[in-house]
TORPA-563157 format. One record per residue (C-alpha): residue in one letter; z negated, x, y negated. Coordinates in steps of 0.1 Angstrom, whole numbers, padded with zeros to 4 digits, always signed. Layout:
AZXY
...
END
This chain:
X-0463+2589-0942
X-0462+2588-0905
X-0484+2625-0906
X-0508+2608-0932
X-0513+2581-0906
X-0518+2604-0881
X-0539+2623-0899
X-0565+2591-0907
X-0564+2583-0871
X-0575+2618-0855
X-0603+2615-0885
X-0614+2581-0877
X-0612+2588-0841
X-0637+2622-0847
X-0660+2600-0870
X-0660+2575-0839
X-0670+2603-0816
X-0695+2614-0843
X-0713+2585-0842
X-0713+2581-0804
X-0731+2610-0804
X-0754+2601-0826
X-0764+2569-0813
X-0769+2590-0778
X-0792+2619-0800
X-0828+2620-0784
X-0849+2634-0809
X-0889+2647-0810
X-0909+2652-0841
X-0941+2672-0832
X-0971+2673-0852
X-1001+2696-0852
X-1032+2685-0861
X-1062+2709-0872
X-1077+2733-0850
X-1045+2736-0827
X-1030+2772-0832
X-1000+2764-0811
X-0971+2784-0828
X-0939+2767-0809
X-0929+2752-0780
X-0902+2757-0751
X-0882+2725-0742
X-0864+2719-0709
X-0854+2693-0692
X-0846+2684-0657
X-0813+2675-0638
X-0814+2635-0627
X-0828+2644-0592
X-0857+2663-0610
X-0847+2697-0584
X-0838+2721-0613
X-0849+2727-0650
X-0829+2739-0676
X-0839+2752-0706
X-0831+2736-0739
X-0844+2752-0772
X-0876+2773-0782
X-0888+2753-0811
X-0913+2770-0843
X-0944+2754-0859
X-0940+2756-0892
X-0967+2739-0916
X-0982+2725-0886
X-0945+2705-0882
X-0916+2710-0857
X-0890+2689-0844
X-0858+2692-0818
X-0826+2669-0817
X-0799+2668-0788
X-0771+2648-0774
X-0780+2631-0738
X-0758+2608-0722
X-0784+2593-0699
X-0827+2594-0697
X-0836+2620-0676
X-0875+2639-0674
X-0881+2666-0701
X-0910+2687-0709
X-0922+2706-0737
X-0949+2739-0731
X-0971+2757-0755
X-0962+2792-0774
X-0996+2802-0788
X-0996+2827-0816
X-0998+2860-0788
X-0968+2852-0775
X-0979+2841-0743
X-0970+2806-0726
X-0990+2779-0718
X-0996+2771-0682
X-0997+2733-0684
X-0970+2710-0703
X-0967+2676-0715
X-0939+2657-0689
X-0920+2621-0703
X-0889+2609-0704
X-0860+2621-0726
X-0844+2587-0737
X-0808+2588-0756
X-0808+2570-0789
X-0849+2569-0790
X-0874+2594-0810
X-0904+2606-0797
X-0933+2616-0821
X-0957+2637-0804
X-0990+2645-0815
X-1009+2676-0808
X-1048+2671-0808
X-1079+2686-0787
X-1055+2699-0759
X-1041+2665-0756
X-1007+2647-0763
X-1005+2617-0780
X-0969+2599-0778
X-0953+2572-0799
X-0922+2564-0821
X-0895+2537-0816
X-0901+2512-0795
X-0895+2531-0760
X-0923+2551-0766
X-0940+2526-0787
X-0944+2506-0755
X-0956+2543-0740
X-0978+2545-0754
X-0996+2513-0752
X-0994+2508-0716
X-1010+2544-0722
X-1038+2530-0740
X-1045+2504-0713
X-1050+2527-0693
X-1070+2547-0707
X-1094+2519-0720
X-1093+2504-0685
X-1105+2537-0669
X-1128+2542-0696
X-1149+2508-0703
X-1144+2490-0671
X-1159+2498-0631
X-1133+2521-0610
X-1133+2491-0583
X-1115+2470-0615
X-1092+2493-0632
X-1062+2493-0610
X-1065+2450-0611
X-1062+2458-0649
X-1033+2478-0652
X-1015+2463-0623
X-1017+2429-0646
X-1007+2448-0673
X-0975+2460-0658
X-0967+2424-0643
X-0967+2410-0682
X-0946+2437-0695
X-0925+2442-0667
X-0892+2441-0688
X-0907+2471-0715
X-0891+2503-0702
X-0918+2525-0719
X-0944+2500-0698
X-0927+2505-0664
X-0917+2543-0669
X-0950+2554-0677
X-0965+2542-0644
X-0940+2553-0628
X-0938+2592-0641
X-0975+2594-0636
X-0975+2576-0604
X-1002+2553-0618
X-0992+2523-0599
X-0975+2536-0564
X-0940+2531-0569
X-0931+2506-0541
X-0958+2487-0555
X-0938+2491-0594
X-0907+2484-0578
X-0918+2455-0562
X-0928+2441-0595
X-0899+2447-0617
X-0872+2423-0622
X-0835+2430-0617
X-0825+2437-0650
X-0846+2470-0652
X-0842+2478-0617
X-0804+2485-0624
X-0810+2492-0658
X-0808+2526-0681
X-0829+2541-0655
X-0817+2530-0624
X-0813+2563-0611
X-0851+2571-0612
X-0855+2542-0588
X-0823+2546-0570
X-0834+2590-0561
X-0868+2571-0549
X-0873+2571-0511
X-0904+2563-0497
X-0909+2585-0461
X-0933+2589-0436
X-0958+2611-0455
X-0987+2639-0438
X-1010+2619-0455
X-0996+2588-0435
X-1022+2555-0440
X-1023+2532-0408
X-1008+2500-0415
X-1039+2480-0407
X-1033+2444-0409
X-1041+2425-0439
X-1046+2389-0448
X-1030+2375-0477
X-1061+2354-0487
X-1081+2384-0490
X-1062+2419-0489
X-1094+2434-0480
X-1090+2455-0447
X-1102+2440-0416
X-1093+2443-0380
X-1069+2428-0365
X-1088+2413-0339
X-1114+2397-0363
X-1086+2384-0386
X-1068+2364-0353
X-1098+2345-0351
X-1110+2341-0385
X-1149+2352-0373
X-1149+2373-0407
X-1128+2351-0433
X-1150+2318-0425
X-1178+2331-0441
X-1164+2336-0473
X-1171+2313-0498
X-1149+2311-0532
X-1166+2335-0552
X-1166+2360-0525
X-1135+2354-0513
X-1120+2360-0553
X-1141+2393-0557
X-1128+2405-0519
X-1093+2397-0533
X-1099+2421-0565
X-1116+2448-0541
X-1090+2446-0515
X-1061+2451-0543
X-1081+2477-0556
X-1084+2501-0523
X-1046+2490-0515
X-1035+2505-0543
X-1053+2538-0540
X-1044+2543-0508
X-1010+2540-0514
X-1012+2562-0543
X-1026+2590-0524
X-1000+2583-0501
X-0971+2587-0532
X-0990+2621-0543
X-0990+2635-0512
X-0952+2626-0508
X-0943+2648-0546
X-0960+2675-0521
X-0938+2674-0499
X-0907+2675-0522
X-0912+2711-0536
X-0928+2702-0564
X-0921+2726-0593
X-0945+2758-0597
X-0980+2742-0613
X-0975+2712-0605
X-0991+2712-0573
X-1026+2716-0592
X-1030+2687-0605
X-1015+2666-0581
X-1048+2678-0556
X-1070+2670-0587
X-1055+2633-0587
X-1059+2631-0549
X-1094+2643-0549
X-1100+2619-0584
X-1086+2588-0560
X-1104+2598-0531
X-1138+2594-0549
X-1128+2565-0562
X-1118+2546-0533
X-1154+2560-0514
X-1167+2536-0541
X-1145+2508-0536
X-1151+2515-0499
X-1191+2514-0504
X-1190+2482-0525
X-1166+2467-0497
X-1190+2474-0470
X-1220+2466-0490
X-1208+2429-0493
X-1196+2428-0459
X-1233+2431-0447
X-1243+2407-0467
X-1218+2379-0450
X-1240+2399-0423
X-1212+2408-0401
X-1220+2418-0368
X-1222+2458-0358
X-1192+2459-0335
X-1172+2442-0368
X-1189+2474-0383
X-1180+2495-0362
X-1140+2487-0360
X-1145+2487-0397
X-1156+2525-0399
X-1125+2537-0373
X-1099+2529-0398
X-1122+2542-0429
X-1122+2574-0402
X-1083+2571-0396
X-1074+2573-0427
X-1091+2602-0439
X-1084+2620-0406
X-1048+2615-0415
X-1051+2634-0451
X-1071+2660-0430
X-1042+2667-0407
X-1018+2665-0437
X-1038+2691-0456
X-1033+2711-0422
X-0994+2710-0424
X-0993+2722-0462
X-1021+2749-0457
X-0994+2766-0432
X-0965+2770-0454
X-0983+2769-0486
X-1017+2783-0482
X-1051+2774-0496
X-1053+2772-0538
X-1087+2764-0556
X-1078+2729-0560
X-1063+2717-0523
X-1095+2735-0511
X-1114+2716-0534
X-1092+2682-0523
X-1100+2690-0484
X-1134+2700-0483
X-1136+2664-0506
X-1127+2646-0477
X-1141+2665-0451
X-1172+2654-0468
X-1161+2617-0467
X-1154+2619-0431
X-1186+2635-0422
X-1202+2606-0446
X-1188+2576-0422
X-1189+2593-0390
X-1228+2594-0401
X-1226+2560-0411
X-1204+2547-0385
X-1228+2563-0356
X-1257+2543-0372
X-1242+2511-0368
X-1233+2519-0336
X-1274+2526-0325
X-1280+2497-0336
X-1254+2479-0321
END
């Protein structure tokens, strides 16, 4: 009797463990639409500092279907990369999240990667879809306003916050500033924990500014309010939006030029120059509309003038950062395409910045 007993109690305790481990499975159903030849896919995933990458499985399409299950004990970044039907690997790969107890469905259209499936990625994939819309229907100078709303209403939905944060849509001092306790030393506390904002190549000068407007202004003109009194309500509310707006690029840049620095695995260094040249273009237009409005409160030309010399600074900056990582990493198609982008931009508002300066 007493081996019987025995016997039930090393089952139960098995069954237990059993469904432990099932409650900690992460599991991705793939689907492949029409026109996508894609015959498998490699899946790794990476260590929870992100350094290394260990491969997991090499999974077949089959009737345009495949899927992958394993046992994780905590969320860490995974990846899954293209087999086409030759054999030979694809050079990009879709990045997210592995998330114990959750299942991804992924699917494969156009080139692209669509994600959804319980309610992690559910909320994935609609702060996904907000972005997307934003970026798509609504001026550049008013997107990051959008999503950074977006993200303060649904700062407790995991998917929500861990999207922005893996694609650095939002910088992440500005995410973590947002997010409440509860998800800051939640599931994924050690995302936010290995994140440690340093003193980047691309470094952008602290200038001063006020927290009526957040657009930038020199100091000088902020002390004694020459700039600020002309604003009336409206202009002061749309200054507010443009400010937030150029804040946020900058310190995006910033953030992207800080994954450069941190040996960032082999392709990924691409399209991180593609995002900083994308940014960069966008905040020359958030730049122009800011200056445009600031010669209608018909500022003076000195005003101008300091205006310009941190516009210059700050582009200088990503100029002597590109510098740094040219010498140990030399020139790729894309970072050339990044610098020469900015070169351009600084020859732009020295131009500019000399004019007012005649005129003066």
């Amino acid at each position: 009797m007493k081996s019987t007993f025995l016997s039930i109690a090393v089952a139960f305790a098995a069954l237990t463990c059993q469904a432990q481990n099932t409650v900690n499975n992460f599991k991705v159903n793939v689907k492949v639409t029409q026109g996508i030849e894609d015959a498998g896919y490699l899946v790794q995933v990476f260590d929870k500092n992100q350094s290394q990458r260990k491969f997991l499985d090499k999974i077949t399409v089959t009737d345009k279907r495949t899927s992958f299950e394993t046992h994780i004990d905590e969320p860490l970044v995974g990846d899954l990369t293209a087999i086409f039907p030759d054999g030979t690997v694809c050079t990009a790969c879709v990045r997210f999240p592995f998330v114990p107890g959750e299942q991804v469905d992924v699917k494969v259209k156009n080139g692209t990667f669509e994600l959804s499936g319980t309610k992690f990625y559910q909320q994935w994939a609609d702060a996904d879809d907000l972005e997307e819309n934003a970026r798509k229907y609504y001026k550049k100078s008013e997107t990051d306003s959008i999503i950074l709303n977006y993200l303060k209403n649904h700062a407790d939905d995991e998917g929500c916050v861990m999207r922005y944060w893996q694609y650095t849509v939002l910088p992440r001092q500005t995410i973590l500033s947002i997010i409440p306790e509860t998800m800051r030393n939640g599931r994924f506390k050690h995302f936010f924990d290995t994140y440690k904002p340093q003193a980047s190549a691309a470094y952008i000068p602290a200038t001063p500014i006020t927290q009526e407007s957040e657009i930038i202004i020199p100091e000088s003109e902020i002390n004694n309010g020459k700039v600020l009194d002309r604003l009336n309500p409206t202009q002061k509310s749309q200054m507010q939006l443009m400010g937030e707006a150029i804040k946020i690029n900058m310190e995006t840049i910033k953030n992207l030029y800080e994954v450069l620095e941190d040996d960032c695995p082999e392709g990924i260094s691409e399209p991180i120059f593609d995002q900083i040249s994308e940014r960069n273009k966008e905040m020359d237009k958030q730049i122009q509309d800011g200056l445009k409005m600031l010669k209608s409160m018909k500022v003076t030309d000195k005003e101008l003038q300091q205006i310009y010399g941190v516009i210059l600074e700050l582009y200088a900056n990503q100029d002597e950062g590109f510098s740094e990582w040219f010498k140990t990493h030399g020139m790729s198609k894309s970072a050339k395409k990044a610098r020469k982008n900015i070169n351009k931009l600084m020859e732009k508002y020295v131009q500019e910045g000399l004019k007012a300066k005649i005129k003066g």
